[in-house]
Residue, then its C-alpha position, 0 to 999 in steps of 0.5 A: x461365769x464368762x464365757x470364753x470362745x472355742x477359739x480362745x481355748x483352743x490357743x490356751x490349749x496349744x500354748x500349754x502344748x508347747x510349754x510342757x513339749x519344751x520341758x521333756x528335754x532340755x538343756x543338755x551339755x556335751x563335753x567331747x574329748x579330744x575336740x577337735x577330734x583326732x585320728x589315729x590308727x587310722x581310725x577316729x575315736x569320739x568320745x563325749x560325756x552328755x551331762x544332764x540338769x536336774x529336770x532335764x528329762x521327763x520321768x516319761x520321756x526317753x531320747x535317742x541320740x545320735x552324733x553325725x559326723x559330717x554327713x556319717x552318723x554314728x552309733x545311736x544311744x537312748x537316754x530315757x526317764x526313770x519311769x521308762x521301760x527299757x534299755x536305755x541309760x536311765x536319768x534322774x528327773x530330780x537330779x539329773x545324770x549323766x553318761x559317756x557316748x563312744x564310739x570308733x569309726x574309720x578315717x576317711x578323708x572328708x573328716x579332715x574338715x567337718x563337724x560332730x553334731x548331735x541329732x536325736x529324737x524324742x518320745x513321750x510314752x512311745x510317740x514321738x515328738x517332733x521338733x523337741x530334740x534340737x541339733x547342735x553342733x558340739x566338735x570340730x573335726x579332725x585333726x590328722x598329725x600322724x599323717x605327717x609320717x614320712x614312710x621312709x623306711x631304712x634298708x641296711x647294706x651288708x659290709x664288706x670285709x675289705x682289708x687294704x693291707x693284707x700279710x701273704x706268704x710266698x713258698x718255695x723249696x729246696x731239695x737235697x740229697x739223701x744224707x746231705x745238706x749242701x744245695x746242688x747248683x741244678x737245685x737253684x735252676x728249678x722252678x720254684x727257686x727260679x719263682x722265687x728269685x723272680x718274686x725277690x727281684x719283683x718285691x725289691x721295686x715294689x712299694x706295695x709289698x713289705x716283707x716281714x720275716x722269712x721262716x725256713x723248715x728242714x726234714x729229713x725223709x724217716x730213714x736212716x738214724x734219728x738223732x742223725x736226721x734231726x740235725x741233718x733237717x737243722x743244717x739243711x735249714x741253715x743251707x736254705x738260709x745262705x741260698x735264700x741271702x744269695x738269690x737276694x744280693x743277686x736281685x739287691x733286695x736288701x730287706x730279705x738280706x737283713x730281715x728276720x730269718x727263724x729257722x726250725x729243723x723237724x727231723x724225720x717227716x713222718x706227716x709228710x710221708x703219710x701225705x706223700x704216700x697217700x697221693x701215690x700211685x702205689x697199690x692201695x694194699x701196698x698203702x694200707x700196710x705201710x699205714x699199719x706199720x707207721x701205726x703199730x710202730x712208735x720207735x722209729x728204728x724199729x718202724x724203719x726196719x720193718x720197713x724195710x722187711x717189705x723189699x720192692x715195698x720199701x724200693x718204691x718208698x725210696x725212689x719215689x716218696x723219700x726223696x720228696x721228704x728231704x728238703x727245706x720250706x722257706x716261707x717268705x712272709x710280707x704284707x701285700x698294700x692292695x688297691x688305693x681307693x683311686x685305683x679301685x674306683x677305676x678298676x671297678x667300673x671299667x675292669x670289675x672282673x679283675x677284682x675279688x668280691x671284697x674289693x668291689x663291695x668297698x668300691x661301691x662305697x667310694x661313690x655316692x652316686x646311686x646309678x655307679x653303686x648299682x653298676x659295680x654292684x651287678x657287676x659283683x652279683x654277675x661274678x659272685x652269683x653266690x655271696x648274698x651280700x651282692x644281692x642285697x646291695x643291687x636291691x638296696x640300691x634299687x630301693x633308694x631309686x624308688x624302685x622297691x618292686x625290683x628291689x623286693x626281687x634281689x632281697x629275696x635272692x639274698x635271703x635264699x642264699x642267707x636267711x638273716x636279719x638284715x635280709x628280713x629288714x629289706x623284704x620289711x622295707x618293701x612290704x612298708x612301702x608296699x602297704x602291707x603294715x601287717x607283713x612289715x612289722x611281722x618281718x621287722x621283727x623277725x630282723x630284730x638286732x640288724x641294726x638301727x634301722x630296724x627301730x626306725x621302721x618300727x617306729x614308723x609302723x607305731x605312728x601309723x598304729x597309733x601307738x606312740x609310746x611306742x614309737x618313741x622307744x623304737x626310734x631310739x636316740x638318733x634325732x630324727x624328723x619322725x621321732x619328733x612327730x611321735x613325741x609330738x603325739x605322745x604329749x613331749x613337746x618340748x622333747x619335740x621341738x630339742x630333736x628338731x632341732x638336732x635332726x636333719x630336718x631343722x630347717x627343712x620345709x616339713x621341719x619348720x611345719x612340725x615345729x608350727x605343730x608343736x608351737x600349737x600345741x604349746x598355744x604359742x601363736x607367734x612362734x607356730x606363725x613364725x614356723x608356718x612362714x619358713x615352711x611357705x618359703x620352701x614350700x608354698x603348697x604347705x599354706x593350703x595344708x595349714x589353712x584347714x588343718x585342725x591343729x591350729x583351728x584355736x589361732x582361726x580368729x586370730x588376725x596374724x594367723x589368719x594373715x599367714x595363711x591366706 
């Protein structure tokens, strides 16, 4: 037999080495889902099923494998052979196997543009064999679309409760001597007449008043006979009438001539005299038996005589209360036209203290310029400290000016004096901007029925948590440019693209970009080519943003792609 050289066994002996070191561990797919990896909530999930061949692995052999991506590596698994002790997911020499990695691992910016590689290690027994594992990229990394966001989150401004028109009532009234009901010529000199007069002649020249109707009661004071009083309380009535038609042929104010006059006779005032009696200067016990007989008394002449009985009582009761009860309210009703919106725009920055609290808060929404609102809203907080609606408004000015710390202030003012939902949806609007997610949507929903507004914040809080279902339900059916983004990520692209279309954002530069997006994602090259282009117009600082954004990673080869972006 031949002899062979120690050298030429020895290569033999290092060729069968790597040929059965080759064969521990070979051939192995990796599918990743979703590649390129993306974020969401934050946060990116990678997820990759690891098939291997039959004879893949060495009955012997065991690997663990560890996925980097970038420069993190992530959690490392072990795969072994099925006549390896251990822990590890146990794969078939003869018909191989497969399993499921995952793992959740917080986003951090220099994912944007990175790789997922797997890396490992390989043992036979428990010595490892160096260079068997081979590193191999699997992924690209990482699509980040719910960073599109816009965190614009809506704070609602309480109402006003402005009415231009308004119906008022002017009061005056004529007293008459026991028993009578002609008006006495010194009664037209007293002041209220004289007021009314005055009122007649101002009204006559007055557009902004509109007289209705004119109602005229008569009483009689709870003396004498019953069916004598409830015609005398009739016929004074009718008096006031005639007194009220001539004070207004007096002035020419043909409208209170000739309008509709209803005229109602009490009879015997009995509430007025218990009001009248109670706001006297009489003695306290004189009151409370002159209450007890009122009470114990229905038929009015015996309650009159029983009156009577009390003797300097009843002297009191005649000189000073009685004669109050003899007499007819004339009651002038008309509508009143307040301020035209001119007139309040003026008055509101240059006289605000002239204005009731109704008039100012509509005043404020006849300027659409931030720095007005914000003056007639203080000026409305500086006169009306206690209505929250001005403090809320202060702060939902100072909110749309960026100015979020200092609107948190006068939302809290706000929701001191009235704990309420829209309140709730500011102070969320503030914690949002803020970053304190958890906060916002504890108070989002607590503002639960406020309004749209509230939905729409919602929404925002679901994009960034990952839940897009969601999102989509609480944006609701107004079209908007966040809504899009969240049906973009809930898979409803095409439902994308029609809100799009109809929201504010058509043809904004974020819009155009989205729709770039949304084209991708439908594999429609020309079009997501055709949106980049209109977006650089409006905003070339997009063009850096979409060279490496994942989304459009399939078009990198493609030569106008490539063309648009560089």
């Amino acid at each position: 037999m031949k002899k062979q050289s120690l050298k030429g066994i020895a290569l033999i002996a290092a060729a069968s080495y790597l040929v059965s070191s080759c064969d521990l561990l070979k051939d192995l797919e990796y599918r990743v889902t979703p590649s390129p990896l993306e974020m969401h909530g934050d946060s990116v999930k990678v997820h990759v099923d690891v098939t291997f061949p039959p004879k893949g692995i060495r009955k012997k052999v065991s690997a663990e494998i560890t996925p980097m991506l970038g420069d993190m590596a992530l959690k490392t698994v072990t795969v072994q052979g099925e006549k390896v002790t251990g822990n590890g997911s146990v794969i078939n020499f003869k018909g191989g196997g497969n399993f499921s990695y995952e793992d959740l691992v917080a986003y951090k910016p220099e994912m944007e543009v990175t790789e997922l590689k797997v890396t490992g290690k390989v043992f036979k027994g428990k010595k490892e064999k160096p260079g068997i594992f081979q590193d191999k990229k699997i992924a690209d990394g990482t699509i980040i679309t719910p960073f599109l966001v816009n965190k614009d989150y809506k704070v609602i401004m309480e109402k006003d409760q402005f009415t231009r028109v308004t119906e008022q009532t002017f009061m005056a009234q004529i007293n008459y001597e026991r028993g009578k009901s002609e008006v006495r010529a010194g009664e037209l000199k007293d002041k209220d007449i004289v007021a009314l007069t005055n009122w007649l002649k101002a009204a006559q020249t007055n557009p902004k008043i509109a007289i209705k109707a004119i109602n005229i009661t008569g009483y009689a004071s709870p003396e004498g006979e019953e069916n004598k009083n409830n015609t005398l309380s009739t016929d004074r009535a009718e008096a006031a009438k005639t007194a009220t038609i001539n004070l207004a042929k007096a002035v020419k104010n043909a409208t209170a001539e000739t309008v509709s006059f209803s005229l109602n006779g009490r009879g015997e005032d009995y509430e007025g005299f218990k009001r009248e009696l109670q706001g006297s200067k009489m003695n306290e016990d004189e009151k409370n038996l002159v209450i007890r007989v009122l009470e114990m008394h229905s038929d009015p002449v015996t309650r009159e005589t029983e009156m009577r009985n009390m003797g300097k009582t009843f002297k009191y009761l005649d000189e000073n209360i009685f004669p109050k009860l003899r007499r007819a309210e004339i009651s002038i009703v008309y509508d009143l036209t307040g301020y035209t919106d001119e007139e309040l725009k003026t008055l509101s920055t240059t006289k605000p203290d002239s204005l009731k609290v109704e008039e100012l808060l509509f005043a404020a929404t006849l300027t659409n310029d931030l720095n007005t609102k914000l003056q007639i809203y203080t000026a409305a907080q500086n006169k009306y400290p206690e209505d929250a609606r001005v403090h809320n408004n202060v702060g939902g000015v100072l909110y749309m000016q960026n100015k979020a710390a200092d609107a948190k202030n006068h939302f809290e003012k706000a929701n001191a004096l009235a704990d309420n939902a829209i309140h709730k949806n500011n102070l969320g609007a503030c914690a949002g901007v803020a970053g304190d997610r958890a906060k916002a949507r504890q108070l989002f929903t607590q503002a639960k029925g406020a309004g749209n507004e509230v939905g729409y914040n919602m929404g925002i809080l679901m994009i960034m948590a990952g839940k897009y279902p969601e999102a989509v339900s609480s944006f609701g059916g107004d079209a908007s440019y966040n809504k899009a983004l969240a049906e973009i990520l809930n898979n409803s692209v095409d439902n994308a693209l029609k809100t799009l279309d109809k929201s504010a954002d058509k043809e904004t530069a974020q819009g155009f970009y989205l729709k770039a997006v949304a084209s991708a994602r439908q594999n429609n090259v020309d079009a997501t080519v055709s949106n980049l282009k209109n977006a650089f117009s409006k905003d070339a600082s997009l063009k850096a943003k979409a060279a490496k954004d994942r989304e459009f990673l399939k078009f990198a080869e493609n030569a106008t792609f490539s063309g648009a972006v560089k």
